[in-house]
C-alpha positions in Angstrom: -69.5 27.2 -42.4 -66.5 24.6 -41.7 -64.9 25.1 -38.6 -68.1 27.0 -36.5 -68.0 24.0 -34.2 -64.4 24.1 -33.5 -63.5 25.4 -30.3 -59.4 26.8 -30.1 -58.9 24.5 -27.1 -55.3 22.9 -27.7 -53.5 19.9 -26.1 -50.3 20.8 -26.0 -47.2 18.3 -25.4 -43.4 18.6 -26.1 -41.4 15.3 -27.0 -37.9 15.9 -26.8 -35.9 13.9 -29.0 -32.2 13.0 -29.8 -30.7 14.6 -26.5 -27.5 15.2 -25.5 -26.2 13.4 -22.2 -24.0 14.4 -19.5 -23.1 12.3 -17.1 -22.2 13.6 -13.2 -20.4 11.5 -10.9 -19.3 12.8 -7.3 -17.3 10.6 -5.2 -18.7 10.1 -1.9 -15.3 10.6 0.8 -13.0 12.4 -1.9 -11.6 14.7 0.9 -9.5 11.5 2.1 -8.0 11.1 -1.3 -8.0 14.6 -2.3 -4.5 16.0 -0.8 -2.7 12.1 -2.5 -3.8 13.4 -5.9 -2.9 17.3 -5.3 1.0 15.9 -4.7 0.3 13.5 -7.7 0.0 16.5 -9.8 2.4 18.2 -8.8 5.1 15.2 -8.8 4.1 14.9 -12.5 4.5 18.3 -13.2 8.6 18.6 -11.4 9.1 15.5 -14.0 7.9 17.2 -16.6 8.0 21.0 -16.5 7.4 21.8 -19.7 4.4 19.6 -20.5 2.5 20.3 -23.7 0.1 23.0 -24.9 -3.4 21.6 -26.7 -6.4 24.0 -26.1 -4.5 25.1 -22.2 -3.0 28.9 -22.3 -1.1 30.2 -19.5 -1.8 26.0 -17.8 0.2 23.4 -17.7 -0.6 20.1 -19.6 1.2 16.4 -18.8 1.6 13.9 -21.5 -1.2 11.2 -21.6 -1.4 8.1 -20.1 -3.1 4.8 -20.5 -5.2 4.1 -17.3 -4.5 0.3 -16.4 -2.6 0.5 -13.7 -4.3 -0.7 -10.5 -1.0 0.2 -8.1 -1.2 3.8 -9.3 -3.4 6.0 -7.1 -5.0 8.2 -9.8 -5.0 5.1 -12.5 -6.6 3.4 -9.3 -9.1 6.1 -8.4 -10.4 6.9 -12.3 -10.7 3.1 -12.9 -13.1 2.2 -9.8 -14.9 5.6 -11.4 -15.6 4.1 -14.9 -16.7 0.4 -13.3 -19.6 2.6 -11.5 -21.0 3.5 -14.8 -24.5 2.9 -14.7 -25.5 3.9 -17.7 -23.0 1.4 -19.8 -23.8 -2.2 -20.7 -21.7 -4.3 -18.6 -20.2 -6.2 -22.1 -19.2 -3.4 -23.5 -15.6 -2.5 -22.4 -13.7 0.7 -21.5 -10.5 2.2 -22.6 -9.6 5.6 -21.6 -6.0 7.9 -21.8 -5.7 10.5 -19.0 -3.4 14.1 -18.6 -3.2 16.3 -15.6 -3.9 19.9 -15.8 -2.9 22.6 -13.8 -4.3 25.7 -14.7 -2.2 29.1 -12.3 -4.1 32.2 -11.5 -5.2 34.0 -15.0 -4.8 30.5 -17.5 -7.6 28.9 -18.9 -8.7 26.6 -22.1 -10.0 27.8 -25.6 -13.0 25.9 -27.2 -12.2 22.3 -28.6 -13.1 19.1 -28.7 -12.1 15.5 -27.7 -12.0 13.4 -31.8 -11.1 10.0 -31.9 -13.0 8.9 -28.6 -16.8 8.5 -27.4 -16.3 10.1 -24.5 -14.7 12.7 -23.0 -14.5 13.9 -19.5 -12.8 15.9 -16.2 -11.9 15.0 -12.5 -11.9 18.1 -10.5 -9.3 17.6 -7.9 -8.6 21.1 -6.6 -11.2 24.0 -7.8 -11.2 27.3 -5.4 -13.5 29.9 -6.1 -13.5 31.4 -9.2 -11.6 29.7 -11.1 -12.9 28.8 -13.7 -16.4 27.0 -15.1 -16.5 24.6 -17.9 -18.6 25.9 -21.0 -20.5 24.0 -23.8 -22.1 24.8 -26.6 -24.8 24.0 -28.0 -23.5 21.6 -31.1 -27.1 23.2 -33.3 -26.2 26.3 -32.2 -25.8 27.4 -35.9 -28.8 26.2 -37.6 -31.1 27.2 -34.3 -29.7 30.2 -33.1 -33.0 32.7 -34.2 -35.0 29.5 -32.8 -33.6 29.7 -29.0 -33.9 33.5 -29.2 -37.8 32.2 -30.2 -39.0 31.0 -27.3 -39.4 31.8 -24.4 -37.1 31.6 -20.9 -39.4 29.3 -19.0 -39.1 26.9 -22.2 -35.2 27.2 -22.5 -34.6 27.0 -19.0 -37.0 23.8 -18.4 -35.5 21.9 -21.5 -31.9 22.9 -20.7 -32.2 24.7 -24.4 -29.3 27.1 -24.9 -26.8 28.8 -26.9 -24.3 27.3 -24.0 -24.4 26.0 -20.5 -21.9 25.8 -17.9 -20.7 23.8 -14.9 -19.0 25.2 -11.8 -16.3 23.4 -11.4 -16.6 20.9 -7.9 -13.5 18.7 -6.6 -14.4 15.2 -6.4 -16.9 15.6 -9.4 -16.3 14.1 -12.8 -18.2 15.1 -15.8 -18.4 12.6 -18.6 -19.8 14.0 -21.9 -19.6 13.0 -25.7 -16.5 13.6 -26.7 -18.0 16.0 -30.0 -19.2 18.5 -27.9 -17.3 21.8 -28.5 -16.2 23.3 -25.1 -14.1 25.5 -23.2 -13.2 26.6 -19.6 -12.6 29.9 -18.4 -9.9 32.1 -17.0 -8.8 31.6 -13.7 -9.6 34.0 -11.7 -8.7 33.0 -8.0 -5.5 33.4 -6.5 -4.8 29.5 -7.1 -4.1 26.6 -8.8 -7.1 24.9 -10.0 -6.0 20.9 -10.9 -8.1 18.9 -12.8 -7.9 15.3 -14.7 -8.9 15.4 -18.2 -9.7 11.2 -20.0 -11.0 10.3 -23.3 -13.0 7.3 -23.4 -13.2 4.5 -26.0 -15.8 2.1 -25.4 -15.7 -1.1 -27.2 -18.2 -4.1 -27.6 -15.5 -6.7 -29.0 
């Protein structure tokens, strides 16, 4: 008959395609920077009190910026950031908008996303224990959720495949990610402030 001969011996391969990239920067030396951009935050917020409320409850928010000052020590800091990006082409060009957060004991950020921009991203300045990690999800979620519950653990957790993933928040560590992906950060739950630079990034070949 067809098919005595063939034996059930497989080769096996998995090609990922289309992935979704985050990029992790930590600045080498932040602790002699760090305590500068603690006051920074806190100078902004004595100006501005108030602040706004986007996806931040129980935080406070500052208005955005344009980053393109050079003399100013966080427009300073997040600029030399950007230039190390290894991963751009050197013609294309960067334009990115910056607010502070400051998230007190108990606050935290409901899901949303970053429209209008490539990228989006966060500057941990100040990030005690517990206070808060930085959740994605996945953007198939929907259409794949019987799919991840499919296979098995070793293959989610050796192709980063998940319903979400999470960061733990580290000071001097910025995470850049595509600005689509839906994402949240939780509650809070140390008995401080935990201060953080959020910047949406426009890249631009013209």
């Amino acid at each position: 008959m067809i098919g005595d001969n063939v034996t059930n011996e497989l080769n096996y391969n998995i090609i990922n395609l289309f992935p979704v990239s985050i990029h992790q920067i930590d600045v080498n030396g932040f602790d002699k920077v760090k305590d500068e951009l603690i006051n920074y935050a806190y100078d902004l917020q004595k100006r501005d009190p108030v602040g706004r409320q986007i996806s931040n409850r129980g935080g406070w928010q500052s208005s955005t910026f344009q980053v393109n000052n050079k003399d100013d020590v966080l427009h300073s800091f997040l600029m030399k950031c950007f230039t190390k990006f290894p991963t751009i082409k050197e013609s294309v060009k960067i334009f990115a908008e910056s607010w502070v957060n400051i998230n007190k004991p108990n606050s935290y950020n409901r899901k949303h996303l970053h429209p209008t921009c490539d990228l989006a991203g966060v500057l941990w300045i100040k990030s005690p224990k517990d206070c808060g990690n930085i959740v994605f999800d996945n953007p198939h979620e929907f259409q794949t959720y019987s799919l991840i519950e499919s296979y098995t653990k070793e293959f989610k957790q050796s192709n980063n495949y998940h319903h979400s993933w999470f960061f733990k928040p580290i000071e001097g560590r910025l995470l850049i990610f595509p600005s689509h992906l839906i994402h949240s950060v939780n509650e809070n739950e140390s008995n401080e402030d935990r201060i953080s630079v959020s910047f949406n990034i426009r890249l631009s070949s013209v």
